[in-house]
DSSP file (Angstrom, degrees, kcal/mol; ACC not computed):
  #  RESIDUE AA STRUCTURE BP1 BP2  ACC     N-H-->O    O-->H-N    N-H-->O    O-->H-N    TCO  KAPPA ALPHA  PHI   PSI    X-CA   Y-CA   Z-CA
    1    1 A X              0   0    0      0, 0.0    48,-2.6     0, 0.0     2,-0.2   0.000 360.0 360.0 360.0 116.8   88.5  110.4   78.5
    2    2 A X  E     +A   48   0A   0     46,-0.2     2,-0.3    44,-0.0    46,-0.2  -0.443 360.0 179.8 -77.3 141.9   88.4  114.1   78.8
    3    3 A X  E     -A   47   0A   0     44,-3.0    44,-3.5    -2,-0.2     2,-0.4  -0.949  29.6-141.8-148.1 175.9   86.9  115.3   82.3
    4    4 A X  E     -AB  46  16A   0     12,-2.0    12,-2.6    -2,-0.3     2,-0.4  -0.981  24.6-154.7-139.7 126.6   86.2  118.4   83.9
    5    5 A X  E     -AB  45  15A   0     40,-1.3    40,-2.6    -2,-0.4    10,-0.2  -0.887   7.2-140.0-117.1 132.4   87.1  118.3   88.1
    6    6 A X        -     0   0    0      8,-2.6     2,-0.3    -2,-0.4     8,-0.3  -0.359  15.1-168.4 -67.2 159.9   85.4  120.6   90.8
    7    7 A X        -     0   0    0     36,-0.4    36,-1.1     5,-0.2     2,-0.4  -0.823  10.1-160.1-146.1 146.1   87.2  122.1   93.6
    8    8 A X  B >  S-CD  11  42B   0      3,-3.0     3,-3.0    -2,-0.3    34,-0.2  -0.998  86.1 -21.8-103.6 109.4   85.8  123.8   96.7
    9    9 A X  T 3  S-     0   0    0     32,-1.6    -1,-0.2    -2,-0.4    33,-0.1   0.947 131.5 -53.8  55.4  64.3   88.3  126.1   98.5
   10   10 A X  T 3  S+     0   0    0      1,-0.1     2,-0.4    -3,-0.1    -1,-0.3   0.241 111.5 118.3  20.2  14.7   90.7  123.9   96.7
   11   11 A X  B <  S-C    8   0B   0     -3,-3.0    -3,-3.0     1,-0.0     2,-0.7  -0.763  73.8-105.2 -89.6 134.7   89.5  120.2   97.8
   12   12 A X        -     0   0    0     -2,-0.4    -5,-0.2    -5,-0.2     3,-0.1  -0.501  39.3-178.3 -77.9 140.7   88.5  118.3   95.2
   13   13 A X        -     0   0    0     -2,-0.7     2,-0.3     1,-0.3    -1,-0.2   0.844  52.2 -59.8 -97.9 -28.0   84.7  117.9   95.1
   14   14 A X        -     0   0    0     -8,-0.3    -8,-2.6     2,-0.0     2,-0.3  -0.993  45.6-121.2-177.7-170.1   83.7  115.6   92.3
   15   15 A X  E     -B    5   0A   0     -2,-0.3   -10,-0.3   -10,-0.2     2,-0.3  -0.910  15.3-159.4-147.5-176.5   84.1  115.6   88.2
   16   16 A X  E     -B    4   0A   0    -12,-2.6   -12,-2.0    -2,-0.3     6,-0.1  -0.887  33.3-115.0-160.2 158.4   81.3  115.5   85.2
   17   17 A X  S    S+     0   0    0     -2,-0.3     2,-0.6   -14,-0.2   -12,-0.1   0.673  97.2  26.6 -90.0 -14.7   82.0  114.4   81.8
   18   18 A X  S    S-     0   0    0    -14,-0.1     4,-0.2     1,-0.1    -1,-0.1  -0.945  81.0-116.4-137.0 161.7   81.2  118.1   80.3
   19   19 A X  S  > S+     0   0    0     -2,-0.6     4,-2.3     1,-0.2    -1,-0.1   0.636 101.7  66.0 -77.4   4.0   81.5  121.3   81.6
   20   20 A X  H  > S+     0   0    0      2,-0.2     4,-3.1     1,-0.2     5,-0.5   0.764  98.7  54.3 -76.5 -38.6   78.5  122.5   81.7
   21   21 A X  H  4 S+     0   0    0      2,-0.2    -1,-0.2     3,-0.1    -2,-0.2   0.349 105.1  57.9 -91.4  44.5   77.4  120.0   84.1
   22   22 A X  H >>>S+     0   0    0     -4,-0.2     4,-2.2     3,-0.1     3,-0.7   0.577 106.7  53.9-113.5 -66.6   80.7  121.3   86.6
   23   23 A X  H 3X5S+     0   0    0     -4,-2.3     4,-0.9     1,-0.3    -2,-0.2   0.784 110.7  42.2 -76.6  -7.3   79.1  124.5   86.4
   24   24 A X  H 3X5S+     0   0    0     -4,-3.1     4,-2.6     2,-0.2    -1,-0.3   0.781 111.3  50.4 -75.0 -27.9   75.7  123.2   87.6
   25   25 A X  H <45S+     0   0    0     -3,-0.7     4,-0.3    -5,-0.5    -2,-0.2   0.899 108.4  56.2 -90.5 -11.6   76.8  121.0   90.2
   26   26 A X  H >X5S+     0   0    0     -4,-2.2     4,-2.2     2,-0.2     3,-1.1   0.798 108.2  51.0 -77.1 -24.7   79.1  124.2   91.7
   27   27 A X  H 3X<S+     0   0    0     -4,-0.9     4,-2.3    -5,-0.5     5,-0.3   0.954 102.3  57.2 -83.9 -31.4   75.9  126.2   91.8
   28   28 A X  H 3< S+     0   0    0     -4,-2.6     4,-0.3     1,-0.2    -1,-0.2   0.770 109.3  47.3 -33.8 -18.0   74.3  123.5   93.6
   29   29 A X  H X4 S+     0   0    0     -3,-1.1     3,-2.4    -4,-0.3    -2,-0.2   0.908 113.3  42.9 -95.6 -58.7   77.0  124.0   96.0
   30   30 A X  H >< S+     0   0    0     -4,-2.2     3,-1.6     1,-0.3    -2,-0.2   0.693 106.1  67.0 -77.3 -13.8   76.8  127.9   96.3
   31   31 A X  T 3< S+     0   0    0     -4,-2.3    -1,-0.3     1,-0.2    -2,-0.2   0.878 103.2  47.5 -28.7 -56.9   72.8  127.4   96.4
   32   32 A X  T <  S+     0   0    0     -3,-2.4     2,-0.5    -5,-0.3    -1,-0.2   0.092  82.4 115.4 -99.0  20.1   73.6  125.8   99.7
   33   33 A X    <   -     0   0    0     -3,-1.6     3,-0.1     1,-0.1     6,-0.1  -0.630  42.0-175.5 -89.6 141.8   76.0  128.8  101.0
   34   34 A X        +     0   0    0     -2,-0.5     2,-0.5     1,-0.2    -1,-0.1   0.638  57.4  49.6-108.8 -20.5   74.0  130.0  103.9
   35   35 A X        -     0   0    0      3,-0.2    -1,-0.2     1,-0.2     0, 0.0  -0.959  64.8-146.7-140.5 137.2   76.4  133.3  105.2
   36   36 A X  S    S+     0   0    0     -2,-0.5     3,-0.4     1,-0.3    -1,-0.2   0.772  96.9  53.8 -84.9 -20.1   77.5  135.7  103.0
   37   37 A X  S    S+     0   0    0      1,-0.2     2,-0.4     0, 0.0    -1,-0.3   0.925 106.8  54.6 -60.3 -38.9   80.9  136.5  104.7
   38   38 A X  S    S+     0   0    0      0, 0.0     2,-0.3     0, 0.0    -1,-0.2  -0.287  79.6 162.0-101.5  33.0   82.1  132.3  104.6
   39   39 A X        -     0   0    0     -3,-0.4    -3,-0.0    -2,-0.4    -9,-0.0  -0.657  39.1-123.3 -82.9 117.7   81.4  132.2  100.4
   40   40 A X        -     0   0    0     -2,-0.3     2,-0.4     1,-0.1    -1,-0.1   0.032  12.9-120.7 -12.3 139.1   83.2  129.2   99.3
   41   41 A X        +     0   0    0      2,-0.0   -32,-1.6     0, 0.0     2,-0.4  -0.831  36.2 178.5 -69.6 116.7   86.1  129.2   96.4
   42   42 A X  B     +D    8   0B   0     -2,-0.4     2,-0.2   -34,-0.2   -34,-0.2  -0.825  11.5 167.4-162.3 149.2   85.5  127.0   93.4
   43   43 A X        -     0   0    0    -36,-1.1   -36,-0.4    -2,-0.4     2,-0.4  -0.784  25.8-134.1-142.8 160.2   87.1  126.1   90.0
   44   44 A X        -     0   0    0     -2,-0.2     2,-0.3   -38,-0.2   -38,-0.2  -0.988  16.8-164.5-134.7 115.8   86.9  123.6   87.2
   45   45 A X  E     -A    5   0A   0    -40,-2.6   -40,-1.3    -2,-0.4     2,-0.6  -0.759   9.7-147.5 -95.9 167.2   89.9  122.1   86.1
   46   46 A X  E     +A    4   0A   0     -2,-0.3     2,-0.3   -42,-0.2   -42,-0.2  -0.934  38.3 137.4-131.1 119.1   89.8  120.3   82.6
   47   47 A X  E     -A    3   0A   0    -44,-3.5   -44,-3.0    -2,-0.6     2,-0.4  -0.897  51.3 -93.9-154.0-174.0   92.3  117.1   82.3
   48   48 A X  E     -A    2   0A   0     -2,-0.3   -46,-0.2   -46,-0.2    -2,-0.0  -0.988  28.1-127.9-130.0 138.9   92.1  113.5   80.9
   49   49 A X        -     0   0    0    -48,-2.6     2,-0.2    -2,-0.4   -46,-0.0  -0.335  30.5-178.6 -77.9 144.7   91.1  110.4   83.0
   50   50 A X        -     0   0    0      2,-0.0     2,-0.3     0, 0.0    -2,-0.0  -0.735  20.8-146.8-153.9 128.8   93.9  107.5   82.6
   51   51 A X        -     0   0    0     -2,-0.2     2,-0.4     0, 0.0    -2,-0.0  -0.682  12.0-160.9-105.1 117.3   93.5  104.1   84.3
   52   52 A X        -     0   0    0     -2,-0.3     2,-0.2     3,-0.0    -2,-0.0  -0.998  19.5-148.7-117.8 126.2   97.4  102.7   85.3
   53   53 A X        -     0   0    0     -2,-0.4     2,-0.3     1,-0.1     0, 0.0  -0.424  17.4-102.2 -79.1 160.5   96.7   99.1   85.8
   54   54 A X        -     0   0    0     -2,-0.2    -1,-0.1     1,-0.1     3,-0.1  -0.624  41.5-108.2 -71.6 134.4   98.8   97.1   88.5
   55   55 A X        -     0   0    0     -2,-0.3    -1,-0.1     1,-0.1    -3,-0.0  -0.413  37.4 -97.8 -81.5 163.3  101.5   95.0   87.0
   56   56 A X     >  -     0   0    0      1,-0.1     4,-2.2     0, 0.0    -1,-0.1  -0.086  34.2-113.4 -86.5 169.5  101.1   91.3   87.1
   57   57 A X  T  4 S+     0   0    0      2,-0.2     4,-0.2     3,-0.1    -1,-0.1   0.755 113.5  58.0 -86.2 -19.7  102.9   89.5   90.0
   58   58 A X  T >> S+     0   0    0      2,-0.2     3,-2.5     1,-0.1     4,-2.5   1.000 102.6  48.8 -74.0 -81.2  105.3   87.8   87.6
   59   59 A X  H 3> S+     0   0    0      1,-0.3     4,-2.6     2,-0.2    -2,-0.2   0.909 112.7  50.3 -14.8 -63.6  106.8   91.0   85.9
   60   60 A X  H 3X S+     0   0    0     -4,-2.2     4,-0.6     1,-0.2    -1,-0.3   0.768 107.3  51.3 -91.4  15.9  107.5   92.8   89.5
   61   61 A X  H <> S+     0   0    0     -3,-2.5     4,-3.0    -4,-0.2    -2,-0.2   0.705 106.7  58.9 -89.7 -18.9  109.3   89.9   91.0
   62   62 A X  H  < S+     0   0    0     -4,-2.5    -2,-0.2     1,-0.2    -3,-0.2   0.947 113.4  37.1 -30.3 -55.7  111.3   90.1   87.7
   63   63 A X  H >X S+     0   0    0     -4,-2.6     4,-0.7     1,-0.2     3,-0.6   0.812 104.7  61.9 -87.2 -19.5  112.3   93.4   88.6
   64   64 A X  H >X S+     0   0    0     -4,-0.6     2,-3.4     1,-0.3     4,-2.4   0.977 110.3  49.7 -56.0 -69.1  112.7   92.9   92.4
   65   65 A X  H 3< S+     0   0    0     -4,-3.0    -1,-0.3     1,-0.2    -2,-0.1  -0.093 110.5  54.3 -59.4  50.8  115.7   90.2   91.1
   66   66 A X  H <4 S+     0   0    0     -2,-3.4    -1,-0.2    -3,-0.6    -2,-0.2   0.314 110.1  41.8-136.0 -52.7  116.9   92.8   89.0
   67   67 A X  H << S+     0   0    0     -3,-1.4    -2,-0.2    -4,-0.7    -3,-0.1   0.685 103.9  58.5 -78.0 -32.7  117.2   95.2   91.5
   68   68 A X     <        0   0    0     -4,-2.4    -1,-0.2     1,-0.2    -3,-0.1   0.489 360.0 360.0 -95.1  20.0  118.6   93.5   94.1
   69   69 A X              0   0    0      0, 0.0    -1,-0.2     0, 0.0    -2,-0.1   0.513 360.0 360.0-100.3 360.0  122.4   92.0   92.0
């Protein structure tokens, strides 16, 4: 699942499924910049979401005896 990640002064701040709505929710953020000197950083990086499940309990004490001969 392609997604599109915020950053503020390089922390990330959140993601959106298109980019249009990344570039609305960073002006929601510069909406709220109050001083003109202290103006925030922000960028949209573009990546793909991937879920790594946990291996079952059986499978890593397989490899824990595995390791340890």
């Amino acid at each position: 699942m392609k997604r599109f990640y915020v950053f503020k002064d390089g922390v990330q701040q959140g993601s959106t499924a298109t980019k249009e709505s990344a570039v609305e929710l960073i002006r929601q953020y510069q909406e709220k910049e109050t001083h003109p000197f202290l103006k925030a950083e922000f960028s949209i990086i573009a990546g793909e979401e991937e879920y790594i499940p946990y291996l079952s309990h059986k499978k890593q004490s397989r490899q824990k005896s595995g390791m340890e001969r």
